[in-house]
C-alpha positions as CSV (number, residue, x, y, z in Angstrom):
1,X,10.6,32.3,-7.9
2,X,11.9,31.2,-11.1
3,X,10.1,29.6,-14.4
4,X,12.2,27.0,-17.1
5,X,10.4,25.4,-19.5
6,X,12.1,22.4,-19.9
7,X,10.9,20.6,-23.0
8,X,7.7,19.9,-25.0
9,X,6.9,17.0,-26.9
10,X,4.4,16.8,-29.2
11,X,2.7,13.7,-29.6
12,X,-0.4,12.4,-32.1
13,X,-2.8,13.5,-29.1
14,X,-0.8,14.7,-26.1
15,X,0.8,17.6,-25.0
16,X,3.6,17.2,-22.1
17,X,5.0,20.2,-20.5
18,X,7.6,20.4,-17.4
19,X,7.9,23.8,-15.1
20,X,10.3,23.9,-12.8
21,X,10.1,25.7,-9.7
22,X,12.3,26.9,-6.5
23,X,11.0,25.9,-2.8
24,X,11.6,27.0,0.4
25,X,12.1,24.9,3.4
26,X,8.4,25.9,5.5
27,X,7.3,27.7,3.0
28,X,3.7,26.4,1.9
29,X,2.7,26.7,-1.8
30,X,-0.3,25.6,-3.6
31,X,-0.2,25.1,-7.2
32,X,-2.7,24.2,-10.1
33,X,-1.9,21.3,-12.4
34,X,-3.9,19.6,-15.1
35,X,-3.0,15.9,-16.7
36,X,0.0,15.5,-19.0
37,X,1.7,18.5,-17.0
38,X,4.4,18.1,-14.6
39,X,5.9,20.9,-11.9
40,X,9.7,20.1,-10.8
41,X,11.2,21.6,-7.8
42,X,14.5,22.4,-7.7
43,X,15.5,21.2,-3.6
44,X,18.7,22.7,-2.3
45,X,18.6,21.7,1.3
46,X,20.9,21.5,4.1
47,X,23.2,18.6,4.5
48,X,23.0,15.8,7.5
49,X,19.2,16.5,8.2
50,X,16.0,14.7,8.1
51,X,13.2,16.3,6.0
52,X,9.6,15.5,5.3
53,X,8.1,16.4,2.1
54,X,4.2,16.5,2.3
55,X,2.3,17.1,-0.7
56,X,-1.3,17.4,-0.1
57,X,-3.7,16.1,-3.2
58,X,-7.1,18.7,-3.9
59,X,-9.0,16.9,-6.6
60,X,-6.1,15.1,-8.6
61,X,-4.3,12.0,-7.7
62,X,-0.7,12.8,-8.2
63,X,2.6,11.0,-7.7
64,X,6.1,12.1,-6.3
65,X,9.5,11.2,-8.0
66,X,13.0,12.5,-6.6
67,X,16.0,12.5,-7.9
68,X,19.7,13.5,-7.0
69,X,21.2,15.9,-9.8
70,X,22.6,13.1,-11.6
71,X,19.2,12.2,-12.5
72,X,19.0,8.9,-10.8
73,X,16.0,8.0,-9.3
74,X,15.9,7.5,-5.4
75,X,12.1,7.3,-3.9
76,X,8.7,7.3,-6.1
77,X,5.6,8.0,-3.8
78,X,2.3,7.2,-4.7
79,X,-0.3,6.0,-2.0
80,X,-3.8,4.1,-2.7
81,X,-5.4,7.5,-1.5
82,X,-6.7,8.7,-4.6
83,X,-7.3,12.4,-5.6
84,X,-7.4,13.4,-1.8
85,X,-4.8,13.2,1.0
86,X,-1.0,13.2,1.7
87,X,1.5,11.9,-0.2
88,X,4.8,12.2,2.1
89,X,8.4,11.5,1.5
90,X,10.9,11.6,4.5
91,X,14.5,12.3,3.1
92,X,18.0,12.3,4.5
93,X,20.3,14.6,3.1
94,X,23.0,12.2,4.8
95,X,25.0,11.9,1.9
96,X,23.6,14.6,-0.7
97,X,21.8,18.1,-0.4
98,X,20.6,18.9,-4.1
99,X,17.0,17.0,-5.5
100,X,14.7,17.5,-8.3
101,X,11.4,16.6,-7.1
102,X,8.5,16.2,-9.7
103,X,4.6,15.9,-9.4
104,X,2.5,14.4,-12.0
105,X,-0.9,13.1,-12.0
106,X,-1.5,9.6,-12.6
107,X,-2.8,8.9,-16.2
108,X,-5.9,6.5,-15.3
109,X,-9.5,7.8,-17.1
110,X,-10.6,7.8,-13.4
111,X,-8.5,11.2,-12.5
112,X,-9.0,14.4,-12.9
113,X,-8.1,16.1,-15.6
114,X,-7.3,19.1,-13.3
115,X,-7.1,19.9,-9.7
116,X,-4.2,21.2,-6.9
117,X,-2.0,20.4,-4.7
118,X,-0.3,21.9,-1.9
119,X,3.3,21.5,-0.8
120,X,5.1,22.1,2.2
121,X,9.2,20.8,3.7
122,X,9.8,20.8,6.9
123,X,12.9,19.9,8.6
124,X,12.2,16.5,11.2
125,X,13.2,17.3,14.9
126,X,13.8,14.1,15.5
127,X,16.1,15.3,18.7
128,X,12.5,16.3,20.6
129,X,12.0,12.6,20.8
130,X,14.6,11.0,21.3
131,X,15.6,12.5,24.6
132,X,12.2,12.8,24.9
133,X,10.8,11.8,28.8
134,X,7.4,11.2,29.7
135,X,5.9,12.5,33.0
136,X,3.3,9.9,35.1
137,X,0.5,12.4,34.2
138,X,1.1,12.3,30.2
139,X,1.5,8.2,30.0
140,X,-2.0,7.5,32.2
141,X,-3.8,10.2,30.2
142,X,-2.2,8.4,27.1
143,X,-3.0,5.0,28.5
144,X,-6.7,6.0,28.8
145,X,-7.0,7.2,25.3
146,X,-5.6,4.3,24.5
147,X,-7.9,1.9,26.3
148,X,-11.1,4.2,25.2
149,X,-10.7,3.7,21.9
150,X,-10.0,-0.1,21.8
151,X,-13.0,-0.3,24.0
152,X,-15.1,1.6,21.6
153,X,-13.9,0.5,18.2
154,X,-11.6,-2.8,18.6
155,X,-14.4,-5.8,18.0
156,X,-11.8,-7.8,18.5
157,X,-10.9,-6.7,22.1
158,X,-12.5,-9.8,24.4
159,X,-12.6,-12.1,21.6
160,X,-9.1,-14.4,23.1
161,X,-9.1,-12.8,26.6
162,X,-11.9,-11.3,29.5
163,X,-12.2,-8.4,30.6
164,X,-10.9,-9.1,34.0
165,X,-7.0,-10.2,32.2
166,X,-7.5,-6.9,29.9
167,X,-8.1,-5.2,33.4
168,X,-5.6,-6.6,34.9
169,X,-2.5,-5.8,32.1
170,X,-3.7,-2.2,32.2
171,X,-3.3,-2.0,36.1
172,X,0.0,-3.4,35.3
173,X,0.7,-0.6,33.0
174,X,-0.5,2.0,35.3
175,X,1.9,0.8,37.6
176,X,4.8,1.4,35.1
177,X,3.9,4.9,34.7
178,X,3.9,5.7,38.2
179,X,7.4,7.2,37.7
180,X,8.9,9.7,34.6
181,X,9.9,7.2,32.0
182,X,11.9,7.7,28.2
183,X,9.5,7.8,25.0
184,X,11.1,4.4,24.7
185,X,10.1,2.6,27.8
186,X,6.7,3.6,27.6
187,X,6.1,2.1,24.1
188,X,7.2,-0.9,25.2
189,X,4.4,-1.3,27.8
190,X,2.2,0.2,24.9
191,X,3.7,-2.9,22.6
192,X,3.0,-5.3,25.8
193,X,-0.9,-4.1,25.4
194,X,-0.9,-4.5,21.7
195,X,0.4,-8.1,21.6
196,X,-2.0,-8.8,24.4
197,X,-4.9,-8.9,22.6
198,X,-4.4,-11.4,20.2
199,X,-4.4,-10.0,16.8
200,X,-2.3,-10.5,13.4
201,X,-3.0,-7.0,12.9
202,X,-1.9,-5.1,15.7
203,X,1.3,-2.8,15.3
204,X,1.9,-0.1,17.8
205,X,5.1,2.3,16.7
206,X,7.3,5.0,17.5
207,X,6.7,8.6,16.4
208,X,10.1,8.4,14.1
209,X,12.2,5.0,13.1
210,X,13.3,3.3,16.5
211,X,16.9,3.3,14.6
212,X,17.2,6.7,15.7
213,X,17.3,5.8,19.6
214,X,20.6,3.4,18.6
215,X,23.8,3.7,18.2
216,X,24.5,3.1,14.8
217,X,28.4,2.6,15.3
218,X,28.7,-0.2,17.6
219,X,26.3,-2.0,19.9
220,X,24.8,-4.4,17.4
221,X,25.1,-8.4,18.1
222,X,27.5,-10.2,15.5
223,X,25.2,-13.1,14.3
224,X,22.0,-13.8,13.0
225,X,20.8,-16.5,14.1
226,X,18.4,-19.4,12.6
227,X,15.7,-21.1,14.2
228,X,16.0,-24.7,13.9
229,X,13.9,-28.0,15.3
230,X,11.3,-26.6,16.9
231,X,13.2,-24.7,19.5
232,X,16.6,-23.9,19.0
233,X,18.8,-20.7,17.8
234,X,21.4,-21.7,16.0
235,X,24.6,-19.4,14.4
236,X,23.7,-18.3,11.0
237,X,26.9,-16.5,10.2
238,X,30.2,-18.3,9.4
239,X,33.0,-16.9,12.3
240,X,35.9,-17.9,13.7
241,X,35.4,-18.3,16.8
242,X,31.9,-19.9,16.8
243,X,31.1,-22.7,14.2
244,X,27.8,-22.2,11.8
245,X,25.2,-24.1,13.7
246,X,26.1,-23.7,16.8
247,X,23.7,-23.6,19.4
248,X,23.0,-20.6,21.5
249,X,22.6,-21.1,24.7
250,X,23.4,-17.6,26.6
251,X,24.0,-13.9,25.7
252,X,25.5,-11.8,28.5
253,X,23.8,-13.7,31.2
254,X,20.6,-14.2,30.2
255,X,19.4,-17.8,28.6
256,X,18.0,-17.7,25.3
257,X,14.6,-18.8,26.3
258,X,14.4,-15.2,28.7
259,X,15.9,-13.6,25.6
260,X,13.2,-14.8,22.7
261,X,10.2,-13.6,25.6
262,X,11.5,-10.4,25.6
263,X,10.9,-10.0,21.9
264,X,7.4,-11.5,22.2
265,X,6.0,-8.2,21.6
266,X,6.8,-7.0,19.0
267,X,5.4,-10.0,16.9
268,X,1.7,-9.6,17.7
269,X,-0.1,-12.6,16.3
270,X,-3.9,-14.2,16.2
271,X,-5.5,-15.5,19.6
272,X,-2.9,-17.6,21.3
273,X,-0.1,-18.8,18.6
274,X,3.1,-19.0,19.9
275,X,5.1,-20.8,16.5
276,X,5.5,-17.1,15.0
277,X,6.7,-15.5,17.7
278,X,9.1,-18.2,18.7
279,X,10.8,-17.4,15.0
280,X,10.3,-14.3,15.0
281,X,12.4,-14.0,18.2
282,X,15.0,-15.6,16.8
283,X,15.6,-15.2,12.9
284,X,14.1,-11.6,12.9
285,X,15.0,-9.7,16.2
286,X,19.4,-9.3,16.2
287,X,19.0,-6.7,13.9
288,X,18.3,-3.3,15.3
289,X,15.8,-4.8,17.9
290,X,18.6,-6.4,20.0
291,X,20.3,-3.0,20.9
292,X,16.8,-1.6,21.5
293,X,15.1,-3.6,23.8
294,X,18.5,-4.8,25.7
295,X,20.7,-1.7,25.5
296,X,24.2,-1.2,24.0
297,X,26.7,-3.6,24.5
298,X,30.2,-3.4,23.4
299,X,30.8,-7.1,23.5
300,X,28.9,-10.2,24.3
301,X,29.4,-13.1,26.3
302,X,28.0,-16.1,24.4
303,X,27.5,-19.4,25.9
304,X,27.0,-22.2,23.0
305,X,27.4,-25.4,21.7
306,X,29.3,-26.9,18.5
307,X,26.8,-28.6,16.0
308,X,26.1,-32.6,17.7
309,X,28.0,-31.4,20.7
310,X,26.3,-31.6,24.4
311,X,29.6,-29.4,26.0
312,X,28.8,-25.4,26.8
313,X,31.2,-23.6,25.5
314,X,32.2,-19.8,26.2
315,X,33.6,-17.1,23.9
316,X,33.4,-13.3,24.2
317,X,32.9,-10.9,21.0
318,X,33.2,-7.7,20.0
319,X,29.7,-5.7,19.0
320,X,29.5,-4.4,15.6
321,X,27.9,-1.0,13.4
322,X,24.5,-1.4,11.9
323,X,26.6,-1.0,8.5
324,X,28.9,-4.2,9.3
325,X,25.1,-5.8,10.7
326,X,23.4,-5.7,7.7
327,X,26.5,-7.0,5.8
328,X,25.7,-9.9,8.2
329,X,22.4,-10.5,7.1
330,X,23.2,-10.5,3.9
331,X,25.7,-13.0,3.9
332,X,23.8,-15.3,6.4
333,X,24.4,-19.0,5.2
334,X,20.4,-19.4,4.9
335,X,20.0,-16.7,2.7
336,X,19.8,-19.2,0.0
337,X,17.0,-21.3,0.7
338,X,15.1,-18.2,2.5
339,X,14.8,-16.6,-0.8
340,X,12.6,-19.5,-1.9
341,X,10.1,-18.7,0.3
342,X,11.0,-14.8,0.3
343,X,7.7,-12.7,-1.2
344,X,10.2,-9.3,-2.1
345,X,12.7,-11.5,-4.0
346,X,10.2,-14.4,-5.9
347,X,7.3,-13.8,-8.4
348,X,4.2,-13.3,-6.3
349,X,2.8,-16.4,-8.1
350,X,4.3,-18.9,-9.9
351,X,4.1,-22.8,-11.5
352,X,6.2,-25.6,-12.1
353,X,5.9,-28.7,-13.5
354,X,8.6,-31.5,-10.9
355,X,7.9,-34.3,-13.0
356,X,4.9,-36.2,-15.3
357,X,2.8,-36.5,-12.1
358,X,3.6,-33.6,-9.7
359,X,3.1,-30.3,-9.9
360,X,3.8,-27.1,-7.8
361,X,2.1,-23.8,-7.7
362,X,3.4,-21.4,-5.3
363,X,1.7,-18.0,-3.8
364,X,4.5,-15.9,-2.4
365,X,1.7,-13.5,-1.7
366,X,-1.9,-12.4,-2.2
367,X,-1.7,-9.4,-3.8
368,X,-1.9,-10.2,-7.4
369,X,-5.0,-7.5,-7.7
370,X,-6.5,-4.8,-5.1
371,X,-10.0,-6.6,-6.1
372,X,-12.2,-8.1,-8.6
373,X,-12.5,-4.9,-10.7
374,X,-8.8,-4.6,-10.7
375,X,-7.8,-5.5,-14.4
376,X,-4.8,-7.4,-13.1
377,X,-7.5,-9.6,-11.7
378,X,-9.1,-11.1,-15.1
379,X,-5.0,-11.8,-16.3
380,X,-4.4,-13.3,-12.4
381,X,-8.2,-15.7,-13.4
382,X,-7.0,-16.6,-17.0
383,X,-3.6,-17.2,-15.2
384,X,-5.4,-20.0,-13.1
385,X,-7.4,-21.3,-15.6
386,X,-5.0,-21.9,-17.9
387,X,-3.0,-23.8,-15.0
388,X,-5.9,-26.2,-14.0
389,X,-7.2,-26.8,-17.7
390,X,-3.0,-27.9,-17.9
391,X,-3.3,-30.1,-14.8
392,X,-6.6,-31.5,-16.1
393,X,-5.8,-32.1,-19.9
394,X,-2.7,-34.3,-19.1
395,X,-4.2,-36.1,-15.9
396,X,-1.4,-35.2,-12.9
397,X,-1.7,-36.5,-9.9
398,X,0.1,-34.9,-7.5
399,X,-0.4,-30.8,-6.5
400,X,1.5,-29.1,-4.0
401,X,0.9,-25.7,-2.9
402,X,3.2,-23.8,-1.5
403,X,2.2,-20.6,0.5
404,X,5.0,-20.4,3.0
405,X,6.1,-16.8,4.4
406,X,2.7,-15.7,2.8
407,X,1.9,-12.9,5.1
408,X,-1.7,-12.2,3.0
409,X,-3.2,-9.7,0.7
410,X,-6.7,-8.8,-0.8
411,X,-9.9,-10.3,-1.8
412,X,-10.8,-12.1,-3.7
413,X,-7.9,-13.3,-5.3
414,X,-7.0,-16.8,-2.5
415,X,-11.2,-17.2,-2.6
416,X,-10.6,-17.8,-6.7
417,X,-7.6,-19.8,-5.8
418,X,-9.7,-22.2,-4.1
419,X,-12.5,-22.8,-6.4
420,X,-10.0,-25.0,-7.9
421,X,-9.6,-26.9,-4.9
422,X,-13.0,-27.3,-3.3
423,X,-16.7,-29.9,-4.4
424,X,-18.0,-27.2,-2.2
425,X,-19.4,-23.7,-2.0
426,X,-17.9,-21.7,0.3
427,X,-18.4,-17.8,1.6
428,X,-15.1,-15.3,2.8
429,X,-16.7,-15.8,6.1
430,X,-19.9,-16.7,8.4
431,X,-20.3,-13.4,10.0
432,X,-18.4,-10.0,10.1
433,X,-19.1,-7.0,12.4
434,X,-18.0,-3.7,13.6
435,X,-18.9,-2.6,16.9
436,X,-19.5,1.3,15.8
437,X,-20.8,3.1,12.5
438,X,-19.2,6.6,13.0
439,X,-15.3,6.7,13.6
440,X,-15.1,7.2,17.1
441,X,-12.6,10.0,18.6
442,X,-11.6,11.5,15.3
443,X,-9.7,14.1,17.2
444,X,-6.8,11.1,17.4
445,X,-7.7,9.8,14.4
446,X,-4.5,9.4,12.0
447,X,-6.1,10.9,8.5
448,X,-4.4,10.4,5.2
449,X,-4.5,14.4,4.9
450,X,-3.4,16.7,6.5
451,X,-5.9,19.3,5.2
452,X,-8.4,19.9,7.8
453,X,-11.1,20.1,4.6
454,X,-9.6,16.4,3.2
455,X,-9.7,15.5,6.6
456,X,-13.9,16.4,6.8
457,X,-13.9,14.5,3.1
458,X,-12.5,11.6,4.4
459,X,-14.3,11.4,7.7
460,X,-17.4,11.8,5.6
461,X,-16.5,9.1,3.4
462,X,-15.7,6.6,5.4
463,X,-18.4,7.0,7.4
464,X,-20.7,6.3,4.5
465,X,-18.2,3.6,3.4
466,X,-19.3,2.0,6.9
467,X,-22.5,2.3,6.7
468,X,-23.4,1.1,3.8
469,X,-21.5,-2.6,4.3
470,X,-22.6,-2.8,7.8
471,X,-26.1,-2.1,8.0
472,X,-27.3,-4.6,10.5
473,X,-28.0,-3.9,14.4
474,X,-28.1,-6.7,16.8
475,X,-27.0,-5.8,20.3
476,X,-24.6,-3.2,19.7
477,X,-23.1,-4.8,17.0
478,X,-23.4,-3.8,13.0
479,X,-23.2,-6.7,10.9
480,X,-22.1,-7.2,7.3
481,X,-24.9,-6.8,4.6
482,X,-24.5,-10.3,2.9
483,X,-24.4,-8.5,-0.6
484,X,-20.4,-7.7,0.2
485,X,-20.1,-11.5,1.1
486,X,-20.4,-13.7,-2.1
487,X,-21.1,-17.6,-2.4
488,X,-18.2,-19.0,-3.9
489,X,-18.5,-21.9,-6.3
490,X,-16.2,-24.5,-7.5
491,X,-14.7,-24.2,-10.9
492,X,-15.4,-26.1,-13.7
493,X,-11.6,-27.2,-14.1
494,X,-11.7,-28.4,-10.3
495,X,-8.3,-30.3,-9.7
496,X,-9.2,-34.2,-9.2
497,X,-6.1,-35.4,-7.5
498,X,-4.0,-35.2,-4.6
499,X,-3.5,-31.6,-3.0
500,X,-0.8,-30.8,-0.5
501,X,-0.7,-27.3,1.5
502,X,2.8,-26.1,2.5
503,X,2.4,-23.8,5.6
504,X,4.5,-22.2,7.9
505,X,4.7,-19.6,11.0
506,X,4.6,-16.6,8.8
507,X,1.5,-17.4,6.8
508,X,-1.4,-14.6,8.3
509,X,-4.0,-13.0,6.8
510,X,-5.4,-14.0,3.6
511,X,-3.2,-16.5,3.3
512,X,-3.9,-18.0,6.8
513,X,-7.3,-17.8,5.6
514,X,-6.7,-19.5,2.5
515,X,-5.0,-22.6,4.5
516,X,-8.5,-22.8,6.4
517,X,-10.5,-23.2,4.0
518,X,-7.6,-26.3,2.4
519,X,-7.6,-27.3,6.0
520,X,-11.9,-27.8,6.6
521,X,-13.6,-28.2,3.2
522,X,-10.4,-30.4,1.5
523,X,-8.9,-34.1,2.1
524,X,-5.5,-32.4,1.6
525,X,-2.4,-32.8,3.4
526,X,-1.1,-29.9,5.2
527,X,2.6,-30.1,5.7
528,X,4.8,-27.6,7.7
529,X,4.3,-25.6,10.9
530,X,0.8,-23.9,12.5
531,X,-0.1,-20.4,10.9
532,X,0.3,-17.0,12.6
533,X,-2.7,-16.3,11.0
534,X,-6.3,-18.0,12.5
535,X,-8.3,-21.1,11.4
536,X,-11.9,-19.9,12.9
537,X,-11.3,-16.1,13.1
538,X,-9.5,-13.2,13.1
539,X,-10.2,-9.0,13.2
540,X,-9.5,-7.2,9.5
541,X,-10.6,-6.0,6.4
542,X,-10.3,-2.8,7.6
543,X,-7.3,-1.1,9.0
544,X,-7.4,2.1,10.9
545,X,-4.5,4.5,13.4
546,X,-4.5,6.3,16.4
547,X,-2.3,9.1,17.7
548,X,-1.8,9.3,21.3
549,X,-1.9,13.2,22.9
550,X,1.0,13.5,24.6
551,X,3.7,10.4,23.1
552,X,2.5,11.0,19.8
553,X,2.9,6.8,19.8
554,X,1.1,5.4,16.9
555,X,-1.0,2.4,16.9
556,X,-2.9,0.3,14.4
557,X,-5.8,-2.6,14.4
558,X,-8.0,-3.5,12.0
559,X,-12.0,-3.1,13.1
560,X,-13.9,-6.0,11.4
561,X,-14.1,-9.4,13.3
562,X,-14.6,-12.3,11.2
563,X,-15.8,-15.5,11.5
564,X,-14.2,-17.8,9.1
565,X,-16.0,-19.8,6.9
566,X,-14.5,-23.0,8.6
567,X,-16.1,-25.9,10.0
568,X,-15.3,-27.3,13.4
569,X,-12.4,-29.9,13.7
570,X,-11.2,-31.6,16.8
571,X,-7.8,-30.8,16.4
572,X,-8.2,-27.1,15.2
573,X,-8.7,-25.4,18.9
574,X,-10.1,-22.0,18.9
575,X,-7.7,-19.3,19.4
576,X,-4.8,-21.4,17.3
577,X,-3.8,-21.0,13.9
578,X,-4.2,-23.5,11.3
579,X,-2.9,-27.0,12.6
580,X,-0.6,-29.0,9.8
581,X,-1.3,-32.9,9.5
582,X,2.5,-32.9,9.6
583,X,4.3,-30.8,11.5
584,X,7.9,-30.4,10.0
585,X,10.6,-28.6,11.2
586,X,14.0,-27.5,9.6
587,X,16.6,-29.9,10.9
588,X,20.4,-29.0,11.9
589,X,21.9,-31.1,9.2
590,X,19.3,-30.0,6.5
591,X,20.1,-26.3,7.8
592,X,23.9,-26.7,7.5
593,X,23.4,-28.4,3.8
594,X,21.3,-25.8,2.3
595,X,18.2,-28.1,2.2
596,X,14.6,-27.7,2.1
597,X,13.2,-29.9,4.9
598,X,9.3,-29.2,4.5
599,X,9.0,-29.6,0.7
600,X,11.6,-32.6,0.9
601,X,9.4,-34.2,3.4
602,X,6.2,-33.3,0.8
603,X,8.4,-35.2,-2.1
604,X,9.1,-38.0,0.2
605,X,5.7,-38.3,1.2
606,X,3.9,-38.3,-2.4
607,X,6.9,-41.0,-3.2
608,X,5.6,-43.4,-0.9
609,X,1.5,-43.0,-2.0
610,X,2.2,-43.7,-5.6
């Protein structure tokens, strides 16, 4: 083991010092570090390999930084687990074998000015999985882990479907199993199960990135494709041989309708919406999910026809690498007005001024704070107020929001939102339960630590956590105490005029959420396509894993079913996402012209009613 101090700086009232330190790969260490203090570790490690860094926090909350030797930055780590738990960084030395790796504790006055933290690398055998096959007795005993704990923690389980159709998808599944089947065959009946059940929040994945079961070098489809008028896949990639627009009508045999089913599940959405998953199935699944769920093929037989054209045409092409794939994504011919819309390229919330009488306020997504304490909270409220007091002052007439592609966030930012919008109070939701108050099987629970003594902590204290917001029985059933479930008043600077909601297939969550409330306690107009996301209900607030026994498969769902604070509408049926006054789809020709149909339509529509 070697020492270097690096540098020290002396400031007014702080002292900085770096160590740096050698590390071998398996080779646990535990070392003590106090605030304004960071320990460097020198990582020579061997090249084309797949390594996980775990650091393991005791009493501080610390974050990771690596570097390659020429200083540059590549991956900063810091989860919202505070001074206990893993922090992990999975690193391939593809390209490069030599890191610095630094640890520092977070400078907020709630960490500890001292604590420890243990570190261990470890190389990934990613191999073990990936010729990994599963025996009939290992997939049912995974299968009834599986259904055990759904049965004893998922509330939302029988909200969309009976017990006799859950029964009978799992018989279904049983069946599967009766024979030896890859890692990879089995999670898709485990994906089947997921998406079953009817939830925004359902994700079941592999043990390691499903890239890993590809070939990255050729097998990948040659197009992205856009989904246009309601239900068509049209070419979003400029080529030769097809024109842009074109309609797909075949791939290798199989129609596109057959095609877009198979991809159904992995696009789990609330009760019984269908609008996400028909996008998703198009714009988001010839990628890497094509070659996984179909196979590798080295070319494709593509049946299709030219934009306005009612011929079928045929053409064969040649697959592609995942390199040459992603260059395709990039350069898709939508990527221009997709970015509008795009919450990782656009300020999570912004305002504009269109003219002297319209205004538009967009929410990319709700994550401006974590909550209300959150400073960035009170500057996200000022934001707002300063906004409406705007609107107000100089009398405009006209406000479009826009919260397309808004997959959610936190509380209680979209609840302040809409104190702007609403002449009535209004609550996060009607009633909230869990259907347990200890964490049931903890032996496959998936803990932030993987300290057996954090693990205990953690257990302990969310536990407590669970207990103390749910502290209601009724019929095995623990219901929200109503402190944790505020009335919500409208705001002073209320906007008087004309509101219109912007919605699409990709708005869940919050944000889903948020368009219920516009939809049931506003006279706005809500403009676009049905939510992902529920009007009445949906299960969250609370996310938790599993890890099966024997596939190590991991899957999520979040454990709180909630009732919406939305009042009944005729055309709002239960089990379907929140229904648009105007349902507007992207056309062809506004497609192939770079155009904005849903906010066009918006303009058009305020044109008319001044």
């Amino acid at each position: 083991m070697r020492f270097l101090l690096l540098i020290i700086l002396i400031l007014p009232t702080y002292l900085f010092s770096q160590q740096t330190k050698s590390l071998s790969v398996n080779q646990k260490k535990t070392f003590r570090i106090s605030q304004n203090e960071t320990i460097q570790f020198d990582l020579d490690l061997d090249i084309d390999k797949v390594y996980k860094i775990n650091v393991e926090q005791k009493g501080i909350d610390v974050g990771l930084k690596l570097k390659d030797k020429t200083d540059k930055e590549i991956i900063y780590q810091d989860s919202p687990n505070g001074k206990y738990g893993s922090e992990t960084i999975h690193l391939s030395t593809k390209n490069t074998q030599s890191f610095y790796l630094s640890v520092e504790p977070l400078i907020d006055e709630n960490n500890s000015q001292k604590g420890k933290f243990s570190i261990l690398i470890e190389v990934v055998d990613n191999d073990k999985f990936i010729s990994r096959i599963l025996q009939p007795r290992e997939m049912k005993e995974d299968l009834k882990v599986f259904r055990k704990i759904r049965e004893k923690a998922n509330s939302g389980l029988y909200i969309y479907k009976t017990k006799t159709e859950i029964d009978s998808l799992y018989q279904w599944a049983f069946r599967e199993t009766e024979k030896a089947l890859p890692l990879t065959d089995f999670y898709k009946t485990l994906l089947a199960l997921t998406d079953f059940e009817g939830s925004n929040h359902n994700g079941t994945e592999l043990p390691v990135s499903p890239i890993l079961f590809i070939d990255e070098e050729r097998g990948f489809f040659p197009l992205f494709l856009k989904h246009i008028d309601g239900d068509k896949a049209v070419t979003n990639n400029k080529n030769e041989k097809i024109p842009l627009g074109s309609e797909i009508i075949s791939i290798n045999g199989k129609n596109i309708a057959e095609i877009q089913q198979r991809f159904y599940k992995y696009f789990p959405t609330d009760g019984f919406n269908k609008t996400a998953k028909v996008k998703a199935s198009i714009e988001n699944s010839f990628g890497w999910l094509y070659p996984f769920e179909f196979g590798k093929n080295d070319s494709f037989i593509i049946e299709y026809k030219k934009p306005y054209s009612i011929e079928t045409e045929k053409v064969i092409l040649p697959s592609i690498s995942i390199d040459e794939n992603r260059e395709k994504y990039s350069q898709r011919h939508s990527a221009k007005t997709d970015s509008i819309i795009n919450y990782e390229v656009q300020e999570k919330y912004s305002f504009e001024l269109l003219d002297d009488s319209i205004a538009l306020l967009n929410f990319r997504i709700f994550t401006m704070a974590d909550n209300k304490e959150d400073p960035r909270f009170k500057v996200f409220s000022e934001y707002l107020d300063s906004v409406f007091i705007k609107l107000k002052n100089e009398d405009y007439k006209h406000l479009i929001i826009d919260i397309r592609n808004n997959p959610g966030g936190n509380d209680p930012t979209y609840e302040k939102v809409f104190t702007y919008l609403t002449e009535h109070p209004f609550k996060e939701n009607t009633n909230a339960h869990i259907i347990f108050n200890e964490i049931p099987y903890p032996k496959y629970f998936v803990w932030n630590s993987t300290d057996r003594s954090n693990q205990k902590r953690e257990l302990k204290q969310v536990n407590n956590y669970l207990q103390s917001v749910f502290t209601e029985q009724r019929n095995q059933k623990y219901y929200q105490n109503q402190k944790f479930n505020p009335v919500y008043y409208p705001d002073t600077n209320k906007f008087e005029g004309k509101v219109y909601l912007l919605i699409d297939e990709n708005v869940g969550s919050a944000a889903s959420h948020f368009a219920s409330l516009v939809r049931g306690y506003t006279d706005a107009t809500v403009v676009g396509v049905e939510t992902s996301g529920g009007y009445y209900s949906h299960n969250g607030h609370y996310p938790v894993s599993y890890q099966l026994p024997n596939s190590e498969i991991i899957s999520h769902f979040s454990i709180v079913y909630v009732e919406q604070d939305a009042p009944y509408k005729v055309n709002q049926p239960k089990g379907r996402g929140v229904i648009p006054d105007y349902i507007v789809l992207t056309t062809l020709e506004d497609f192939l012209n770079q155009k904005d149909t849903q906010m066009n339509f918006v303009l058009k529509l305020i044109k008319k009613e001044k």
